[in-house]
C-alpha positions as CSV (number, residue, x, y, z in Angstrom):
1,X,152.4,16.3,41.1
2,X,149.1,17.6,39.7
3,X,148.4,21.3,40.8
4,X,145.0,21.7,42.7
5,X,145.3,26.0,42.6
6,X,145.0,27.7,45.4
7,X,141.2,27.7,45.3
8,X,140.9,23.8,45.8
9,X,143.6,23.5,48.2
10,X,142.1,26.0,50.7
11,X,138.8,23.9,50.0
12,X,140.2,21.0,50.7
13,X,141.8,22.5,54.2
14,X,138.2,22.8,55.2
15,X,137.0,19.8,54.0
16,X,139.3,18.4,56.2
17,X,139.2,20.6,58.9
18,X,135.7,22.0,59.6
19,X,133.1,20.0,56.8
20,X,132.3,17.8,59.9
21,X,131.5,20.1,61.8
22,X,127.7,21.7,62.0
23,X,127.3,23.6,58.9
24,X,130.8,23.2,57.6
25,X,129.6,21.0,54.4
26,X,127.2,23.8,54.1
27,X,129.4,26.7,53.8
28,X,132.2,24.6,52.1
29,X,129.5,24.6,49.2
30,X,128.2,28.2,49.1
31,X,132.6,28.7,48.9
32,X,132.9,27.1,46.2
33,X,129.6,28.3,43.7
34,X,130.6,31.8,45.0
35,X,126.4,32.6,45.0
36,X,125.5,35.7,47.0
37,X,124.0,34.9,50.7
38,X,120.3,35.3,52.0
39,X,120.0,39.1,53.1
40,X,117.8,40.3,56.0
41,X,117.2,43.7,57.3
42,X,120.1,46.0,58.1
43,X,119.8,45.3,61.8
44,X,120.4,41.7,61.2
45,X,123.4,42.3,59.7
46,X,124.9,45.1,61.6
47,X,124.1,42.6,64.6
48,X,126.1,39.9,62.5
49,X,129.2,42.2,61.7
50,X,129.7,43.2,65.1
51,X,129.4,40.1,66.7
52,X,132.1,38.9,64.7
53,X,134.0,42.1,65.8
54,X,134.1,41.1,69.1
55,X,135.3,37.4,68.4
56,X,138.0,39.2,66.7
57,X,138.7,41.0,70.0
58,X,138.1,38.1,72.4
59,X,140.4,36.1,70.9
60,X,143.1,38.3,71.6
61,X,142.2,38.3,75.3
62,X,140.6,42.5,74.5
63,X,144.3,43.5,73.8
64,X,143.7,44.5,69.9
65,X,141.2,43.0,67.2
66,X,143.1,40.1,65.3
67,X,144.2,40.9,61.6
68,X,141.4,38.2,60.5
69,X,140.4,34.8,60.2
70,X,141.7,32.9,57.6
71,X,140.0,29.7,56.0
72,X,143.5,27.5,55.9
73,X,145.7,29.4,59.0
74,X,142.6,30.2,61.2
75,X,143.2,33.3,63.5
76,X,145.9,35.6,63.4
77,X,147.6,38.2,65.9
78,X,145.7,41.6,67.2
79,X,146.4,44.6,64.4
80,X,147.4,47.9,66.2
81,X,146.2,50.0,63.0
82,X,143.0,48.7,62.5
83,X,142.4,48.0,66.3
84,X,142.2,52.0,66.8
85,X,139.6,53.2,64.3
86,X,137.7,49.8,65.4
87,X,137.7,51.9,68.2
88,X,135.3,54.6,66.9
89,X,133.4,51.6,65.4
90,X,132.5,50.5,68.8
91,X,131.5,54.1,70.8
92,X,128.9,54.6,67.4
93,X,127.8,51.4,68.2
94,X,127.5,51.9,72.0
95,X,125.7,55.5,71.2
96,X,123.2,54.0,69.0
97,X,122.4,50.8,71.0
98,X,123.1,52.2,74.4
99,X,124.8,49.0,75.2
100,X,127.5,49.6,77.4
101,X,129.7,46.8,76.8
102,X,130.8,48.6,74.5
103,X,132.3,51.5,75.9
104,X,134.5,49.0,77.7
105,X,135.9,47.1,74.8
106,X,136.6,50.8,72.7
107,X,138.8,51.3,76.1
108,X,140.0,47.7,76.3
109,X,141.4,48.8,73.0
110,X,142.2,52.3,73.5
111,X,144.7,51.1,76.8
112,X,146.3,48.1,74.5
113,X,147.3,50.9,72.2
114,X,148.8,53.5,74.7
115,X,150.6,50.2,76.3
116,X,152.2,49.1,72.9
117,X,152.6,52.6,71.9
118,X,156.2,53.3,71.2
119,X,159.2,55.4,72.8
120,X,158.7,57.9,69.8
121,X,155.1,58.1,69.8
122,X,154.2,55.7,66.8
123,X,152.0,53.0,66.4
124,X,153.7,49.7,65.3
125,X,153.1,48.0,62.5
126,X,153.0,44.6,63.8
127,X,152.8,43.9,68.0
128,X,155.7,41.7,66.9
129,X,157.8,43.9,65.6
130,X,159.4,47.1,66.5
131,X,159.3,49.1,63.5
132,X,156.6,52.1,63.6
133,X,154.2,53.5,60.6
134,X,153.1,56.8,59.8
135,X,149.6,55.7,58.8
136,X,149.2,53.2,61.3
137,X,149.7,56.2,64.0
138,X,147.2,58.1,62.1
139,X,144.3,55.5,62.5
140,X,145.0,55.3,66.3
141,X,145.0,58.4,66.8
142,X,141.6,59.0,65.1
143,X,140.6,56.4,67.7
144,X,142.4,58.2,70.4
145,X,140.7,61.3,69.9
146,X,137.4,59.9,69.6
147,X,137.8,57.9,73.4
148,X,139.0,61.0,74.9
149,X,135.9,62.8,73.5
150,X,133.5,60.4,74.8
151,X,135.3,59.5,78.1
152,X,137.1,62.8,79.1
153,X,140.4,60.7,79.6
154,X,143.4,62.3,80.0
155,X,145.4,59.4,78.9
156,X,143.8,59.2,75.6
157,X,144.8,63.2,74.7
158,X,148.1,62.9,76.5
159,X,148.7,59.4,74.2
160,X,147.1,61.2,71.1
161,X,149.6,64.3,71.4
162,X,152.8,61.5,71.7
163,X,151.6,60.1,68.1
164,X,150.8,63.9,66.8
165,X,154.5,65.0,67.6
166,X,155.8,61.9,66.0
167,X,153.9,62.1,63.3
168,X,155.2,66.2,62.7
169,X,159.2,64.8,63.8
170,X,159.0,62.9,60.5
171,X,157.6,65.2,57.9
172,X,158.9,66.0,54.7
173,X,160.2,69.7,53.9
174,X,157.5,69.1,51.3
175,X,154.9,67.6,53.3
176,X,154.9,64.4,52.9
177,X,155.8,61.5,55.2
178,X,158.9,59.5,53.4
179,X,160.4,57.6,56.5
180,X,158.2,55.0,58.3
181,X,155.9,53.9,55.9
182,X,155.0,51.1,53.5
183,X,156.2,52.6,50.2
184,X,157.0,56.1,50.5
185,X,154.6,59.1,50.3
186,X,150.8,58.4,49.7
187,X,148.4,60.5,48.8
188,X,145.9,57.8,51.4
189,X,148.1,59.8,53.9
190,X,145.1,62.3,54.1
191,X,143.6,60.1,56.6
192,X,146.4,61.1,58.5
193,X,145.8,65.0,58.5
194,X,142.6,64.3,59.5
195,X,143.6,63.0,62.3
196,X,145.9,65.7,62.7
197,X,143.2,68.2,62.4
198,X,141.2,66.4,65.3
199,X,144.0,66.4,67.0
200,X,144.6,70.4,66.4
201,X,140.7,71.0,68.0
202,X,140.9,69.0,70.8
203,X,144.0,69.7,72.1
204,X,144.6,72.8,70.8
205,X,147.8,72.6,69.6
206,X,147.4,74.2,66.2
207,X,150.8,72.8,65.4
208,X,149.4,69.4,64.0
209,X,146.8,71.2,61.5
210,X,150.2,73.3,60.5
211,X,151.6,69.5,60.0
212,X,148.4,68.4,57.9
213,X,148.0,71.6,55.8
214,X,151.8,71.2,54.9
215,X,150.8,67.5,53.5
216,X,147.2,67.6,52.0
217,X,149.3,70.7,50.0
218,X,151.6,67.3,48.8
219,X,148.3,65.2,48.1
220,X,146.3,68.0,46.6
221,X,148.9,68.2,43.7
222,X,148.6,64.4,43.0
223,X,145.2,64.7,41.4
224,X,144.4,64.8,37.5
225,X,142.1,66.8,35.5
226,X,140.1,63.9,35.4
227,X,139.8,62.9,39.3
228,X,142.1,60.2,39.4
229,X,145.0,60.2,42.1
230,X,149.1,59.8,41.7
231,X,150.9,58.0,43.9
232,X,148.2,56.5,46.0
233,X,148.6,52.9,45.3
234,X,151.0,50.2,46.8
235,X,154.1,50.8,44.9
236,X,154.0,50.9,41.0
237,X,150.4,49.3,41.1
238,X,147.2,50.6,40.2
239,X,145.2,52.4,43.2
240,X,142.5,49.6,44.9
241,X,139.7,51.3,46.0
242,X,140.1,50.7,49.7
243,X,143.2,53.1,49.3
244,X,141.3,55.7,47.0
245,X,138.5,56.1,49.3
246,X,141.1,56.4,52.5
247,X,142.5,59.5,50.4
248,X,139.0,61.2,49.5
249,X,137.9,60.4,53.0
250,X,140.6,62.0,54.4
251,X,140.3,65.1,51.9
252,X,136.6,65.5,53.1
253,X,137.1,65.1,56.6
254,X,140.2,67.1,56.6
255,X,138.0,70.0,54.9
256,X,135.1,69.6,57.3
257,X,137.4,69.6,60.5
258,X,139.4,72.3,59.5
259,X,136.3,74.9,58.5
260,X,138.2,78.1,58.3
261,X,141.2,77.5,59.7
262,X,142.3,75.4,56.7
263,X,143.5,77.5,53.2
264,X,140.8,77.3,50.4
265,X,142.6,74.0,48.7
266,X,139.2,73.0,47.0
267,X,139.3,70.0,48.2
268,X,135.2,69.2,48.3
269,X,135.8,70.0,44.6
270,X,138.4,67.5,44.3
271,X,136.3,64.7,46.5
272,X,133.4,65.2,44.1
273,X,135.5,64.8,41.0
274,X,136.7,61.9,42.0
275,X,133.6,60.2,43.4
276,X,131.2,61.1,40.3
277,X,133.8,59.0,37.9
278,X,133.6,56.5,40.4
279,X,129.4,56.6,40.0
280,X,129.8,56.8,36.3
281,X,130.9,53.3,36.0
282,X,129.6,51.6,39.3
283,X,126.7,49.4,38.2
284,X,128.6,48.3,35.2
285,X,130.9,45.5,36.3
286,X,128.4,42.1,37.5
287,X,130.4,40.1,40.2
288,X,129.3,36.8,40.5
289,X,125.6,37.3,40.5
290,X,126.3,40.9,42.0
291,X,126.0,43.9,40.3
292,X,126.5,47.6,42.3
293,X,130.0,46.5,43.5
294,X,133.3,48.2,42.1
295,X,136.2,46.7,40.5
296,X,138.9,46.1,42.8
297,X,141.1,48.8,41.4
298,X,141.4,51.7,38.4
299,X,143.7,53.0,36.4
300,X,144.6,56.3,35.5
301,X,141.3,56.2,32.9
302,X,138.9,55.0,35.7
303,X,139.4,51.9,33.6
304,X,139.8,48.4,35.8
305,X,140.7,44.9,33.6
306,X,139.7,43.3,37.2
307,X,137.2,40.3,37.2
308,X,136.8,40.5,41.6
309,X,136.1,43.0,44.2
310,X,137.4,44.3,46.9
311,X,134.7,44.4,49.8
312,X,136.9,47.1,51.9
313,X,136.9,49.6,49.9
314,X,133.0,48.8,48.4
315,X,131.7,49.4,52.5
316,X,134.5,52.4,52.4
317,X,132.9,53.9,49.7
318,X,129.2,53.6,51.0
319,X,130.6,55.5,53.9
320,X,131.6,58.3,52.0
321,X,128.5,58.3,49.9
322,X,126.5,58.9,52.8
323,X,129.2,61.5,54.2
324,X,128.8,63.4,51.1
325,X,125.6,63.4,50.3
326,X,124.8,65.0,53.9
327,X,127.7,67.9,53.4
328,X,126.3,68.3,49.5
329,X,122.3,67.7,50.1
330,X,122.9,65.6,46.5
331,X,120.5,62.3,47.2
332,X,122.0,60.3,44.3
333,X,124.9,59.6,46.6
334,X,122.7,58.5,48.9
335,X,121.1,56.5,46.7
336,X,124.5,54.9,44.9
337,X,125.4,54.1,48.6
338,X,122.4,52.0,49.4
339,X,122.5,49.9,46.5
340,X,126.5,48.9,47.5
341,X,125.0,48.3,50.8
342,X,122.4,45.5,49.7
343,X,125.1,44.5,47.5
344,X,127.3,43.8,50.3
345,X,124.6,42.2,52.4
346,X,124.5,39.5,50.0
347,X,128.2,38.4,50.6
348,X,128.1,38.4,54.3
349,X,127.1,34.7,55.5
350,X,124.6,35.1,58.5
351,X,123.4,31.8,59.1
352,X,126.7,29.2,58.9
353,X,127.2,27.7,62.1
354,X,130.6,28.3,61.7
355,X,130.5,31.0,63.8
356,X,134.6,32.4,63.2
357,X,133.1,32.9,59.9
358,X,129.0,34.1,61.0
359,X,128.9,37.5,60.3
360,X,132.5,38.2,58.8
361,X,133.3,40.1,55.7
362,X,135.8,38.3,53.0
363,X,138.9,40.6,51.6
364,X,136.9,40.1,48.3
365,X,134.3,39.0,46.6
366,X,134.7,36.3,45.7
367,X,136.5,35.2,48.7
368,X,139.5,33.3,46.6
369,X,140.2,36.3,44.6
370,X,143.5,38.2,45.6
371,X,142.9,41.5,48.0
372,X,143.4,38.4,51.6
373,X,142.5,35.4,49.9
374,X,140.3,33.3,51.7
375,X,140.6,36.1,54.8
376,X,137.6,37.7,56.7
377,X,139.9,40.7,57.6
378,X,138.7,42.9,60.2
379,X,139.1,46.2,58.9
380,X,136.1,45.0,56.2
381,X,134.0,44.6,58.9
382,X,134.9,47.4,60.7
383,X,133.8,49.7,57.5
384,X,130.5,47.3,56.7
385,X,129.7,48.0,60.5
386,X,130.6,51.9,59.6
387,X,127.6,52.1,56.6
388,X,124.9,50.3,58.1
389,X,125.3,52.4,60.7
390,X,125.2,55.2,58.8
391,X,122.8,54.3,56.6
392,X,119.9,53.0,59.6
393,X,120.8,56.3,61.7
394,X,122.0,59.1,59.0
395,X,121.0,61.8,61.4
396,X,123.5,60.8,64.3
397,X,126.0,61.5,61.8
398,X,129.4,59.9,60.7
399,X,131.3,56.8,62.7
400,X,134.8,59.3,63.7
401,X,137.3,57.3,61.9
């Protein structure tokens, strides 16, 4: 039997499946050249993005945003993890629009999670399975906190707290969070302290920010000279960039929320290190027709041998650009964050009449490469969502999670 590749064969499913209907041959071309897409003005796209947001959502009946829509499999069940800092998504988008629909699906969301919430506090890690994650909790809870800011709901708070003193029952003598994860400690577990840290404010419970100094002390001793972090990617494999910006995120947000209630663990220092020798080689790797998008991943040299991008962690990084260059006043972030931005316009389709795929961001670019192949997964749009609107409103200030 002659081997098509995976490529082909997921062509061929559409072919089959969708390349009669309106604009299927259409997109079933654009697929398979890989070219860049027709890019508008930011409101068009942030329009787009959210749109396909809420499909995400509808289609799980409002309880949870579904993992993503694959090309061969089509949609696939609601995500708890990424359904709770979709939930800040939402309440910037509400406070920028003033649209109040959605306010209602950041609490459709915000009641799914306390209703799957589990007897220990955590956040599963699949609706269909019983087993809780450390990071998983962390995302919710950065959802949590933001709902009970904006809607003065108890239930958010008293749901957040559940998750904080899970979250502290599991830590390391060292810090770190062993049990209930993917693959052991992660230095991408900074995302986690900071919502520990909101957590601390708003409750005032200044046991959780005791909980996240004890493990950004953990992360903080994973960096080299040179910027680049230990133990922050998925087992033995080199970091992608969606989990090195989740652990410089987390370090900045962690040092802005804590002010001076956290130690002096230079860790704005230690963003900025890493950052600049990410901005030292961004603009040098072409994907595609498309320059100003990173590699997928880096080694310990800030080296990458990859060929494809992940589209995650390129809207993850504009985010942080933009974060950064508001704390630091330096424009050149600013800058280095606009041209990803345009770069990523051009690989979100906003005119196929295929409308589970209008408006969607792929796993990578191109679409077939490996970071959810042939997937429009919904944390991508959740973060593309994040940096237009950070970029079209920078003085409103940062989405919360």
């Amino acid at each position: 039997m002659i081997d098509l590749g995976n490529k082909l064969k997921t062509m061929l499913c559409i072919i089959c499946r969708d390349a009669l209907k309106p604009g299927g041959a259409a997109f079933l071309c654009s697929q398979m050249r890989s070219t860049p897409y027709d890019t508008f003005e930011d409101d068009i796209h942030l329009r787009a993005v959210i749109d396909w947001l809420c499909r995400a959502q509808d289609v799980c009946g409002g309880r949870g945003v579904s993992v993503s829509y694959h090309l061969r499999r089509g949609w696939d069940v609601a995500y708890p993890e990424t359904s709770g800092y979709i939930i800040a998504t939402f309440l910037a988008y509400e406070e920028a629009t003033g649209i109040p629909e959605f306010l209602r699906r950041a609490r459709e969301l915000g009641d799914w999670e306390i209703e799957i919430q589990a007897g220990n506090g955590g956040v599963l890690s699949n609706p269909l399975q019983s087993d809780t994650r450390v990071f998983n909790t962390g995302q919710v809870l950065l959802g949590w906190c933001t709902l009970f800011e904006r809607s003065g709901d108890e239930r958010y708070l008293e749901a957040a707290c559940r998750a904080g003193d899970y979250l502290r029952s599991l830590q390391e003598p060292d810090g770190s969070w062993q049990r209930d994860t993917y693959c052991g400690a992660r230095t991408y577990h900074a995302r986690v302290d900071w919502s520990l840290i909101r957590l601390a404010r708003i409750s005032g419970n200044y046991s959780y920010l005791d909980a996240a100094v004890r493990n950004l002390s953990w992360v903080v001793q994973r960096q080299n000279d040179n910027g680049w972090f230990r133990e922050c990617g998925f087992n033995g494999s080199d970091p992608t960039t969606h989990v090195i910006v989740y652990t410089l995120r987390g370090l900045l947000e962690s040092h802005l929320h804590g002010g001076t209630d956290l130690p002096d663990m230079g860790l704005l220092s230690m963003v900025q290190r890493a950052v600049d020798a990410i901005c030292g080689v961004i603009g040098s790797f072409p994907y595609r027709g498309l320059e100003w998008l990173l590699p997928a991943s880096f080694d310990a040299n800030w080296k990458s041998r990859d060929r494809w991008s992940c589209l995650t962690g390129n809207a993850q990084f504009a985010c942080l650009l933009f974060r950064l260059a508001g704390v630091t006043g330096e424009q050149k972030y600013r800058g280095i964050g606009e041209r990803i931005v345009e770069a990523m316009k051009s690989t979100q389709n906003t005119a196929t009449r295929l409308q589970n795929v209008r408006g969607g961001i792929g796993g990578a670019w191109p679409l077939h490469a490996p970071y959810c192949s042939n997937a429009f997964p919904n944390w991508a749009a959740k973060f593309f969502a994040d940096a237009l609107l950070m970029r079209m409103n920078p003085s409103r200030g940062p989405v919360k999670a």
